[in-house]
C-alpha positions as CSV (number, residue, x, y, z in Angstrom):
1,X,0.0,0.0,0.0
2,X,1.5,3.4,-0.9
3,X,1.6,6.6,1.2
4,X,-1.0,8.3,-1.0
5,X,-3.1,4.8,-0.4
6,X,-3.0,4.6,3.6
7,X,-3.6,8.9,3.9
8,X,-6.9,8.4,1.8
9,X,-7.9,5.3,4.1
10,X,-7.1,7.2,7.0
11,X,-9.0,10.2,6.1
12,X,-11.9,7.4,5.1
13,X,-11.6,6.1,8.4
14,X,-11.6,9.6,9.8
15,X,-14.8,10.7,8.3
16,X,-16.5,7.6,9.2
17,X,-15.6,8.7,13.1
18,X,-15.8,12.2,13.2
19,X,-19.6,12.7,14.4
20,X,-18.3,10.9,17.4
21,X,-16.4,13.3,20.1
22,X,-14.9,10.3,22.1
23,X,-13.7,8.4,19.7
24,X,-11.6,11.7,17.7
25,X,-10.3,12.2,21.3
26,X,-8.5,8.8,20.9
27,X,-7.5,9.1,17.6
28,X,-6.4,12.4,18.3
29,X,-4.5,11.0,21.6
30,X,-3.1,8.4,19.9
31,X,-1.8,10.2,16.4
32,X,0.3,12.8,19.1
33,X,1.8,10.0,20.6
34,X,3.1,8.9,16.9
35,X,3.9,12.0,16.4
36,X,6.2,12.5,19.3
37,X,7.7,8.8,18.9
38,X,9.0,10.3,15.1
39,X,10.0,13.3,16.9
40,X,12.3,11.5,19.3
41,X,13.3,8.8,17.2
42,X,15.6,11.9,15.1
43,X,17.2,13.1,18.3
44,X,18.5,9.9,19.8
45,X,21.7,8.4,19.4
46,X,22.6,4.7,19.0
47,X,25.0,3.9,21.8
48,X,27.4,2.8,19.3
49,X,27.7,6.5,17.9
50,X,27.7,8.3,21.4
51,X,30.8,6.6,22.0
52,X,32.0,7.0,18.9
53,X,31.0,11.1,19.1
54,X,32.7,10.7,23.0
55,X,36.3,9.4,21.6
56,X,36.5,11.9,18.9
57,X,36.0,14.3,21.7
58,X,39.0,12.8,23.5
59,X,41.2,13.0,20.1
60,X,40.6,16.9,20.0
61,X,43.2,18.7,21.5
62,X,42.9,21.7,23.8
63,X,39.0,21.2,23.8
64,X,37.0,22.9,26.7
65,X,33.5,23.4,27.5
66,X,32.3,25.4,30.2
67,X,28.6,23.4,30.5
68,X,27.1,20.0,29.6
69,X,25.4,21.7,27.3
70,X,28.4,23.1,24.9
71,X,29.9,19.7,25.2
72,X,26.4,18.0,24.1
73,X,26.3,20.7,20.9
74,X,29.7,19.9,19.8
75,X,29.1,16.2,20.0
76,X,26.2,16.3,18.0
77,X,27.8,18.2,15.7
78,X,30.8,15.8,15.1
79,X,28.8,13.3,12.5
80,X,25.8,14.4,10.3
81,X,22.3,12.9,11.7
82,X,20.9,9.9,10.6
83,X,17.4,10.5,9.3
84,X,14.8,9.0,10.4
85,X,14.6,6.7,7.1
86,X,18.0,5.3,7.7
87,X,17.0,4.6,11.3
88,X,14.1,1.8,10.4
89,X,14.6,-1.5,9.2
């Protein structure tokens, strides 16, 4: 089933519900929590590339950061980002 395929069944589905309050409540409850699982799921490291972003830390000379937070930012800035694509398998 393509993209276009499942949005016009879910927009079916949608209008099928929509005279009912409760049940848009839990479809609307339940498409934020997808929403925020795709959120996260581009912020968060595999362990394997936090310690790889940690050791090219240690290789840099003279580096200093005065808060977590400047040492988070320049990790995450070491290697591009995985989309969330490459992510899924």
């Amino acid at each position: 089933m393509t993209a276009i395929q499942m949005n016009a069944e879910m927009l079916r589905n949608m209008s099928i519900i929509a005279e009912d309050e409760n049940l848009l409540k839990r479809a609307t409850k339940y498409l934020r929590k997808l929403v925020a699982e795709k959120e996260s799921e581009s912020t968060r490291l595999s362990k394997e590339d936090f310690f790889e972003r940690i050791e090219e830390v240690r290789k840099q000379t003279g580096q200093t950061f005065e808060t977590v937070e400047e040492l988070d930012k320049y990790i995450r800035g070491l290697m591009p980002r995985k989309t969330a694509r490459e992510n899924t398998y």
